[in-house]
C-alpha positions as CSV (number, residue, x, y, z in Angstrom):
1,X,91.9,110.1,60.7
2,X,92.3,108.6,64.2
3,X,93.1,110.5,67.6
4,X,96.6,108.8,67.9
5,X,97.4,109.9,64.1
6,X,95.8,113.4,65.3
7,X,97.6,113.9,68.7
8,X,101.4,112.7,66.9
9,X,102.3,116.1,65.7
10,X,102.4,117.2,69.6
11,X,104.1,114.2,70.5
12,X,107.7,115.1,70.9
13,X,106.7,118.2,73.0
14,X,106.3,115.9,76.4
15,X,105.8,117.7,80.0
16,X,106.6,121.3,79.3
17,X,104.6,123.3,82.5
18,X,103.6,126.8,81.7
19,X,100.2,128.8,81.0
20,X,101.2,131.0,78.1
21,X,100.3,128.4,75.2
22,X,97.3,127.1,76.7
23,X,95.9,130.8,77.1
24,X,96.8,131.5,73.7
25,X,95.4,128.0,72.4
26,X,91.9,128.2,73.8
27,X,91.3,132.4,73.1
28,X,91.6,131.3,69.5
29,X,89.0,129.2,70.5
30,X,86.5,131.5,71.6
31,X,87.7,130.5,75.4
32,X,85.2,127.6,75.8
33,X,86.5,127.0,79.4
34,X,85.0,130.3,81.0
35,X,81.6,128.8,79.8
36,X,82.2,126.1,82.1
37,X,81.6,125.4,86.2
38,X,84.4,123.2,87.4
39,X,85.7,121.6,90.2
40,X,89.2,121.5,90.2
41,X,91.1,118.6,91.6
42,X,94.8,118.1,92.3
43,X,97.2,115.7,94.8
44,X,99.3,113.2,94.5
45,X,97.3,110.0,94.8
46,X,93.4,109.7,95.2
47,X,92.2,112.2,92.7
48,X,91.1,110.2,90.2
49,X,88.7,108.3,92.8
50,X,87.8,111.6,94.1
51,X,87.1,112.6,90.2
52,X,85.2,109.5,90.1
53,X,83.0,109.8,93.0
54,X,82.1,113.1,92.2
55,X,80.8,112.4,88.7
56,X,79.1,109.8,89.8
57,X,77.2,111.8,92.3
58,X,76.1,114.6,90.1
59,X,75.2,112.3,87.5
60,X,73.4,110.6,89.3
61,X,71.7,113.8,90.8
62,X,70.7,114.7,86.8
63,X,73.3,116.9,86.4
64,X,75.3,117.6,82.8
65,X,78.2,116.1,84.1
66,X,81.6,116.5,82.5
67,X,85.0,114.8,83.6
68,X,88.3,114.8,82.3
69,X,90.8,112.8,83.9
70,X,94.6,111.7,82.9
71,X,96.3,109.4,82.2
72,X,93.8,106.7,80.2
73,X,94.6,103.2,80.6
74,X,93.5,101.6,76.9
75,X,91.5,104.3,75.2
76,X,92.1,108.0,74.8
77,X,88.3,108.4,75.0
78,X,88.7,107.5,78.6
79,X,89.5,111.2,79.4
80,X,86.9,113.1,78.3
81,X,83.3,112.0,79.3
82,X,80.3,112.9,79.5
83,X,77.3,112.0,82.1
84,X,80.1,108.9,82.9
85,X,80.2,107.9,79.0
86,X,83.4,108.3,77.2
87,X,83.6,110.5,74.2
88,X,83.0,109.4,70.7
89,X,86.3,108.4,68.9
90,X,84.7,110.3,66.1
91,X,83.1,113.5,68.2
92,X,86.8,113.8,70.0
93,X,88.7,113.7,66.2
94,X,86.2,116.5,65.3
95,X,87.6,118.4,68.7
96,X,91.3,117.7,67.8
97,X,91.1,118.7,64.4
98,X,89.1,122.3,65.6
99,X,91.9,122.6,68.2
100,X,94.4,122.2,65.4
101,X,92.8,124.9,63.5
102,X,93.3,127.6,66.4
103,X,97.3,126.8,67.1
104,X,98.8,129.9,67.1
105,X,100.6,129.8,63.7
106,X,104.7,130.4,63.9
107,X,104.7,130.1,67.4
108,X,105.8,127.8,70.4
109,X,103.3,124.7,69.4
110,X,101.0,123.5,72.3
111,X,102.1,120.3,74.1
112,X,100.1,117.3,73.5
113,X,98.2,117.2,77.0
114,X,97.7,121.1,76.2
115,X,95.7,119.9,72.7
116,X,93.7,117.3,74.9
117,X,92.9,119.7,77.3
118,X,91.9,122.4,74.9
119,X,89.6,119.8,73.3
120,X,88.2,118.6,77.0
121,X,87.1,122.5,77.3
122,X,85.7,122.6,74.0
123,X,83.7,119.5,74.2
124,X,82.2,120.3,77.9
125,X,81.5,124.2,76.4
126,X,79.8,122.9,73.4
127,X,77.9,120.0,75.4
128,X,76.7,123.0,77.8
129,X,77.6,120.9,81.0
130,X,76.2,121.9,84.4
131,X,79.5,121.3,85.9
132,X,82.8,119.9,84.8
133,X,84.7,117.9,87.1
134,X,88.7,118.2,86.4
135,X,92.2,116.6,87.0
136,X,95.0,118.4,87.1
137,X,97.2,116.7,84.9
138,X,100.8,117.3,86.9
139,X,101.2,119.5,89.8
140,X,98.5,122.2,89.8
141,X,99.9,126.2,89.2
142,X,101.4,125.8,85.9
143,X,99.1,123.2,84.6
144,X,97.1,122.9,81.6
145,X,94.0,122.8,83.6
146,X,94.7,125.5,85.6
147,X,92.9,128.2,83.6
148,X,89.4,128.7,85.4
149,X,89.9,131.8,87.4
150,X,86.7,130.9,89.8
151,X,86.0,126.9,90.6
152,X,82.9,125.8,92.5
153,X,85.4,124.0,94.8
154,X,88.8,123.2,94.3
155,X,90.4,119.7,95.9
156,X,93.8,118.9,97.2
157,X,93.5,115.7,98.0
158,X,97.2,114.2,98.8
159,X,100.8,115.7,99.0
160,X,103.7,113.0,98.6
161,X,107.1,113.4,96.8
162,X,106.3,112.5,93.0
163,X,107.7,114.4,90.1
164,X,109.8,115.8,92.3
165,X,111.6,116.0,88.7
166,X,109.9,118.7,87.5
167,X,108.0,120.0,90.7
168,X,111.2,120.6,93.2
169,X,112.7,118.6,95.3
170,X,111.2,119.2,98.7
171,X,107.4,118.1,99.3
172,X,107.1,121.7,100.6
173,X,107.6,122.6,96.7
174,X,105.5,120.3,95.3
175,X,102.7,121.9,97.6
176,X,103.3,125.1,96.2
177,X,102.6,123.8,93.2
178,X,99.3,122.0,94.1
179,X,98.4,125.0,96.0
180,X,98.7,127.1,92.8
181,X,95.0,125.7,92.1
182,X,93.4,127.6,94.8
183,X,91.7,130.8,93.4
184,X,90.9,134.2,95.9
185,X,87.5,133.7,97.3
186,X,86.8,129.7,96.0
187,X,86.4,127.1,98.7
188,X,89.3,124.6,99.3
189,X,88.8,120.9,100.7
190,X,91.7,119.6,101.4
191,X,92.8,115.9,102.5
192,X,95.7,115.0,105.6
193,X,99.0,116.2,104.3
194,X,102.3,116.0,105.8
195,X,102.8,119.1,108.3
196,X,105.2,121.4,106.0
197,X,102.6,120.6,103.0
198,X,100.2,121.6,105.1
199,X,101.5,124.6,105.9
200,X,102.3,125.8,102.3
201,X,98.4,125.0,100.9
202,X,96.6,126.8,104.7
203,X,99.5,129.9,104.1
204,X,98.1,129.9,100.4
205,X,94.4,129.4,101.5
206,X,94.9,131.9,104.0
207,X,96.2,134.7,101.8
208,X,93.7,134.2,99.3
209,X,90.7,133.8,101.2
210,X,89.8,130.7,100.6
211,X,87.7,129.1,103.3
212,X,88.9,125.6,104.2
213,X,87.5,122.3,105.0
214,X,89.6,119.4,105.9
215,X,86.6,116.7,106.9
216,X,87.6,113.7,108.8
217,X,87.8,110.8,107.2
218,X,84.6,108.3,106.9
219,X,84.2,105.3,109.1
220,X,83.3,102.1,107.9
221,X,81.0,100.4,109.3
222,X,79.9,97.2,108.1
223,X,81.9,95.6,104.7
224,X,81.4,97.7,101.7
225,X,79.4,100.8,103.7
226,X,80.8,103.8,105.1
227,X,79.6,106.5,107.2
228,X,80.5,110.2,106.7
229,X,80.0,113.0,109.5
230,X,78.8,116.3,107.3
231,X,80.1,119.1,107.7
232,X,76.6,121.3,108.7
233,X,73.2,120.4,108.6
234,X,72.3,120.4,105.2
235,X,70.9,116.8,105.1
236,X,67.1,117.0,107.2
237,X,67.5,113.5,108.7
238,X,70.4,112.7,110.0
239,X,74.1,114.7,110.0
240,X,75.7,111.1,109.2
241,X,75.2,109.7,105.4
242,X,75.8,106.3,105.3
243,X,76.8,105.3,102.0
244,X,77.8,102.0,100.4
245,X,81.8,102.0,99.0
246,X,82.7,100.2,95.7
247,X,86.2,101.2,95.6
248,X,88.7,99.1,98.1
249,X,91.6,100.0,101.0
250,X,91.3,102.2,103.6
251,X,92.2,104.9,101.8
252,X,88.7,105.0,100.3
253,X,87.3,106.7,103.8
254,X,89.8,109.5,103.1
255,X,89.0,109.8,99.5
256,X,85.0,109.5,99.5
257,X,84.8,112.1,102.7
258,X,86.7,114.8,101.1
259,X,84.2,113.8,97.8
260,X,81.2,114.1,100.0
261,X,83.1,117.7,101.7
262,X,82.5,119.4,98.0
263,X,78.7,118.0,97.0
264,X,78.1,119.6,100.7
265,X,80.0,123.0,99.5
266,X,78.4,122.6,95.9
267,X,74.9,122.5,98.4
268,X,75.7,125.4,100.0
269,X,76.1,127.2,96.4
270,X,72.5,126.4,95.9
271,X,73.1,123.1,94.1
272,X,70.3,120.6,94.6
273,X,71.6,117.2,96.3
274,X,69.8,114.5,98.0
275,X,71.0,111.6,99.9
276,X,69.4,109.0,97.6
277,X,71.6,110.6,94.6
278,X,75.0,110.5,96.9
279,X,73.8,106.9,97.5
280,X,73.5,105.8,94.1
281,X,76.3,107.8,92.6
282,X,78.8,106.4,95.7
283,X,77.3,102.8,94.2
284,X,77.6,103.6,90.9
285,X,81.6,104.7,90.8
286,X,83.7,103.0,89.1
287,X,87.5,102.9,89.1
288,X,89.6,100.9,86.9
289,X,92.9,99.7,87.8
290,X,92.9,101.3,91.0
291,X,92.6,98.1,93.2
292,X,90.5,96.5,90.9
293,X,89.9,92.6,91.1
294,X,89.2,90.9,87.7
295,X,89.8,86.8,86.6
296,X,92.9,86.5,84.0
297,X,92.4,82.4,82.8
298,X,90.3,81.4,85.4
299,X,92.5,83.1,88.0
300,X,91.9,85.5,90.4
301,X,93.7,88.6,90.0
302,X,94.6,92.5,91.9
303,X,95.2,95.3,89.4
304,X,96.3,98.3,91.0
305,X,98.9,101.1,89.8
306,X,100.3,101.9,92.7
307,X,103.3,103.7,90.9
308,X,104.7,106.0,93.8
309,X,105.7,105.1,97.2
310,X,102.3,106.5,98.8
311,X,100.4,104.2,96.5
312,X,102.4,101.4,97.3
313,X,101.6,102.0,101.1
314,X,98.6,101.7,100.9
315,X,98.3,98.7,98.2
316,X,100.3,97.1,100.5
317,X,98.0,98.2,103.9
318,X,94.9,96.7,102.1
319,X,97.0,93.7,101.0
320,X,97.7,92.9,105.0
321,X,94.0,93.5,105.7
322,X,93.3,89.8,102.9
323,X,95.4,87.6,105.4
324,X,97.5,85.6,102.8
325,X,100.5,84.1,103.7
326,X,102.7,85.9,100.8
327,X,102.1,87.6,97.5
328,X,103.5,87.2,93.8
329,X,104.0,90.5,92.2
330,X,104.2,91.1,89.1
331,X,105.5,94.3,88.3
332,X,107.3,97.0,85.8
333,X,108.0,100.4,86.7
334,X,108.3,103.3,84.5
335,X,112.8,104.4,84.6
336,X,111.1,107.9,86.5
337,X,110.1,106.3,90.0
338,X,111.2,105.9,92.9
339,X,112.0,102.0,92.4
340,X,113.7,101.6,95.9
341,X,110.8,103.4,97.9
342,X,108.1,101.0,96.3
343,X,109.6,98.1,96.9
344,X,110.2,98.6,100.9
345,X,106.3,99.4,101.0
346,X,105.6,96.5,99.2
347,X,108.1,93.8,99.6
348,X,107.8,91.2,102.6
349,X,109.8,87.9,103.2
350,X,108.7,84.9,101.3
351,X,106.8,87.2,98.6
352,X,108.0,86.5,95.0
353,X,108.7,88.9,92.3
354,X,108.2,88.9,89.0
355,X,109.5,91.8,86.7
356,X,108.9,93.3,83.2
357,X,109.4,96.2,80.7
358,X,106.3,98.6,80.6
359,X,105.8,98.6,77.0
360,X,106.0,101.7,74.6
361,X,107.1,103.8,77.6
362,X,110.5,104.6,79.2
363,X,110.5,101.3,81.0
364,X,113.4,101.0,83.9
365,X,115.8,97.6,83.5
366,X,113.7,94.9,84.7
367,X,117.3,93.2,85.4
368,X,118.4,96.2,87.5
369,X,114.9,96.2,89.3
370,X,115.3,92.6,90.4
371,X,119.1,93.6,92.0
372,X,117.4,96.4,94.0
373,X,114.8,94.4,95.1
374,X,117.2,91.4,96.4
375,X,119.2,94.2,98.2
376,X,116.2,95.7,99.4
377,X,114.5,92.5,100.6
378,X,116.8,89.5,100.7
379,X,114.3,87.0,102.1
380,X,112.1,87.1,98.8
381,X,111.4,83.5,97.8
382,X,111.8,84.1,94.4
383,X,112.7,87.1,92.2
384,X,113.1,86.7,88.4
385,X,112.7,88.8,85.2
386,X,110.1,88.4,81.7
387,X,110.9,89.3,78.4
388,X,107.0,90.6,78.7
389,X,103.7,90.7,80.8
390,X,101.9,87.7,79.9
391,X,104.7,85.3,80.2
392,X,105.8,86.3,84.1
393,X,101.7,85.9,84.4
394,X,102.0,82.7,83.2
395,X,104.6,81.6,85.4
396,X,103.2,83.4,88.4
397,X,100.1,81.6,88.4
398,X,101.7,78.4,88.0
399,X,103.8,78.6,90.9
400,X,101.4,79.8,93.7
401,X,97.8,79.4,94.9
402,X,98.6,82.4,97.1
403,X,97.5,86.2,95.7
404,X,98.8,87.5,92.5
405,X,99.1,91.2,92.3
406,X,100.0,93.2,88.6
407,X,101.2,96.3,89.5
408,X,104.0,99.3,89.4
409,X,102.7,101.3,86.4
410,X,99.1,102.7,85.4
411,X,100.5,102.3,81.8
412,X,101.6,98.5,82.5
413,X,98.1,97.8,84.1
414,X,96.1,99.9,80.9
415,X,98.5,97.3,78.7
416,X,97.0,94.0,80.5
417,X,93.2,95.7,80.0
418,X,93.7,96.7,76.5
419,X,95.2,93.6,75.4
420,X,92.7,91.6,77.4
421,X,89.3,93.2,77.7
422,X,89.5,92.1,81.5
């Protein structure tokens, strides 16, 4: 058996929010997940990196240290790790097929990122982690995740308008459903969000009794290092750890601070930290896809997935920081996002675009695409559609010496890595 043969039976169920199955799922289980410390981590952009810095950290520290993010880019193993290794293929079919066992028989089957996340619990219970570091997987209150009554520290670490779908329309409603991670009593860092956000996750905060940090973000200070201004005096040398910062864009100070916010609340708990571990573990994080430089036949290349209008922002802010005189993109998009609001934050006159399907997913019209982008910047220099990835690569490379950029879709960006090894 293999996972995707495994996970197919839950296939068909998609995005279905609720609690009820999950509950049921893992107290057939023995409830793994209330043998587990977790910091909990939701937002809209930045929580993977967040997710990746902290692992890193207490991994580096010594600590057992689970995480389990979503989506993966080429591997299912890619969600659940341990200590920064991905799972087995073979330990996480033994996982599925004991979460298969405990579905509730002749009732509403679990969803498919339910059956993951069961596993993730199991695996981090049976592993006897220190601490498990975890996503939430789409909006926060009636998530999968969202089943540890009493976090270390939970994480909000962005509040934009994505999967407003399923969420509400307002970003006021999508707050309340990030918010719906916060637990009475638990400790809440939480990143700049737009003023009504804001006020839904402090009200929250507020009526739970949740004490809140909001640090300010790092400042850089020479390339690749970063300086962060703690919180209390925890550290015996200095209150500023300077740190060096893997990941790129300015969005990186915001990310790594509110990272470096929980190790200092996690310090406060009793947890042992030292500044050589936050050094190494900052040094050691790795991101893929997320503004990620690799070579594609001797070329130069940005991978990022930039797949909501807040992520295109700030693809697009590090991209004016490079000083090139235009960009080829080479995008798909997934039919769900907000094709129009990317484009304005990433479009400039004299760029050139270059549009696919995202493969095996519910790709928008790449013919459609390039209409709204004409109409949405008329001074692109050229704008023209693939049958696939690797042929508008092709072509973009041969037309420019300027920067190439794939981009648009996490899944489109796992499809290059998979079928590349980049």
């Amino acid at each position: 058996m293999d996972i995707d043969s495994l996970l197919q039976p839950f296939q068909h169920f998609g995005v279905h929010l609720g609690l009820e199955r999950i509950v049921k799922l893992l107290a057939n289980l023995g409830n793994p997940h209330e043998q587990v410390r977790v910091i909990h981590v939701a937002g809209t952009n930045g929580k993977g990196s967040v997710c990746a810095y902290l692992s890193s950290i207490l991994t580096s520290k010594g600590y057992r240290t689970g995480r389990y993010i979503s989506p993966h880019l080429v591997d299912w193993t890619e969600r659940i790790c341990l200590n920064e290794q991905p799972i087995s293929s073979e330990e996480f079919c033994q996982l599925l097929l004991q979460v298969q066992a405990a579905v509730p028989q002749g009732e509403e089957s679990p969803t498919q990122f339910e059956v993951i996340t069961a596993a993730a619990w199991l695996y981090f219970a049976q592993a006897k982690v220190d601490v498990a570091v975890v996503e939430v997987g789409l909006g926060g209150r009636l998530d999968a995740t969202n089943v540890c009554s009493k976090p270390l520290v939970t994480i909000i670490t962005s509040i934009s308008r994505e999967h407003w779908q399923v969420l509400g329309p307002t970003v006021a409603d999508i707050a309340r459903e990030k918010a719906g991670i916060l637990k009475l009593g638990c400790p809440a860092v939480v990143g700049p969000l737009p003023r009504e956000a804001e006020e839904v996750v402090r009200s929250r905060a507020s009526e739970l009794q949740c004490p809140v940090i909001a640090p300010q973000p790092s400042t850089a200070f020479s390339p690749g290092w970063a300086e962060y201004q703690t919180q209390s005096s925890l550290f015996r040398n200095s209150n500023l750890i300077k740190y060096p910062l893997p990941l790129q864009g300015q969005i990186q100070l915001t990310n790594s601070a509110l990272a470096l916010a929980a190790i200092e609340i996690l310090q406060t708990q009793g947890w042992k930290m030292s500044e050589s571990a936050i050094v190494q573990g900052m040094a050691n994080t790795k991101w893929l896809g997320r503004m990620q430089w690799t070579t594609w036949k001797n070329h130069k290349l940005l991978l990022d997935g930039a797949h909501n209008p807040a992520a295109a922002q700030v693809l697009r802010d590090y991209v004016n920081t490079l000083n090139v005189k235009s960009v080829s993109w080479v995008m798909g998009m997934l039919s769900t996002k907000e094709h129009g609001e990317i484009f304005q934050a990433l479009l400039q006159p004299n760029d050139r675009l270059y549009l696919v399907p995202v493969p095996d997913h519910s790709s928008a019209n790449p013919e459609e695409l390039a209409k709204l982008a004409q109409s949405i910047c008329p001074e692109l220099s050229f704008c023209h559609t693939y049958p696939e990835l690797f042929s508008a690569l092709e072509a973009a490379f041969a037309s420019t010496d300027d920067l190439v950029i794939l981009c648009g879709s996490l899944y489109l960006v796992g499809h290059f890595l998979g079928s590349t090894n980049a």
